[in-house]
C-alpha positions, -999 to 999 in steps of 0.1 A, spaced: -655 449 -37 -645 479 -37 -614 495 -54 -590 513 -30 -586 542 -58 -621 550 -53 -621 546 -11 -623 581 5 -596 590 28 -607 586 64 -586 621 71 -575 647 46 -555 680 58 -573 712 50 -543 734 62 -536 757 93 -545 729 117 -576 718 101 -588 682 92 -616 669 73 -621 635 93 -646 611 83 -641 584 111 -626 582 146 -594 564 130 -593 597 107 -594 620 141 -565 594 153 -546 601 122 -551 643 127 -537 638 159 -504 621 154 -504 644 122 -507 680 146 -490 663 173 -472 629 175 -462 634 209 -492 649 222 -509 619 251 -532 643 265 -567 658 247 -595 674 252 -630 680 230 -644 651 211 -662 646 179 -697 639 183 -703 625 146 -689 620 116 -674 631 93 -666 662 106 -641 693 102 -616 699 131 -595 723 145 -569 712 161 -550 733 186 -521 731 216 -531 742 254 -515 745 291 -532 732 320 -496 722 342 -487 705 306 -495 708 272 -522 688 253 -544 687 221 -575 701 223 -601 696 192 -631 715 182 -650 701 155 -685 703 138 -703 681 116 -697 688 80 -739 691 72 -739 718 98 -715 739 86 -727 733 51 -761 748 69 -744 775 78 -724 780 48 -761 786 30 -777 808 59 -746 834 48 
C-alpha cells in the first residue's frame, strides 16, 4: 500500500491562474480554488495530467473557462525552443 507522503497531489497551484492537474478531481479542485462560486464553464481537459489556465468570461453572466494542454506536449514544445 501506498504511503500518503509519497501520493502525488491530484492538483498543485503553479501561480497566476495556473494548475498542474493530474485527474478530473484535481481540475474540480482548480476550480473551487479560482472560483468557488463559479457554476458555469467552458473548455475541457482532454487528458491527463495536464497544465491549465484558468480564466473569468461574460456571455449574459460570468463563468470559468479553462484551456489546458497535456503536460508531454508542452514538454514537446518546451524542447522544439
Amino acid at each position: 500500500m501506498e504511503d500518503q507522503e509519497d501520493k502525488k497531489p491530484n492538483m498543485t497551484v503553479l501561480g497566476n491562474n495556473f494548475y498542474l492537474v493530474r485527474t478530473q478531481a484535481g481540475l474540480n479542485k482548480a476550480l473551487k480554488s479560482y472560483d468557488p462560486d463559479s457554476t458555469q464553464t467552458f473548455g475541457a481537459v482532454r487528458s491527463y495530467p495536464a497544465v491549465v489556465a484558468l480564466s473569468t468570461g461574460y456571455n449574459g453572466g460570468n463563468f470559468t473557462q479553462i484551456s489546458a494542454m497535456h503536460v508531454s506536449k508542452m514538454i514537446d514544445l518546451i524542447k522544439d525552443a
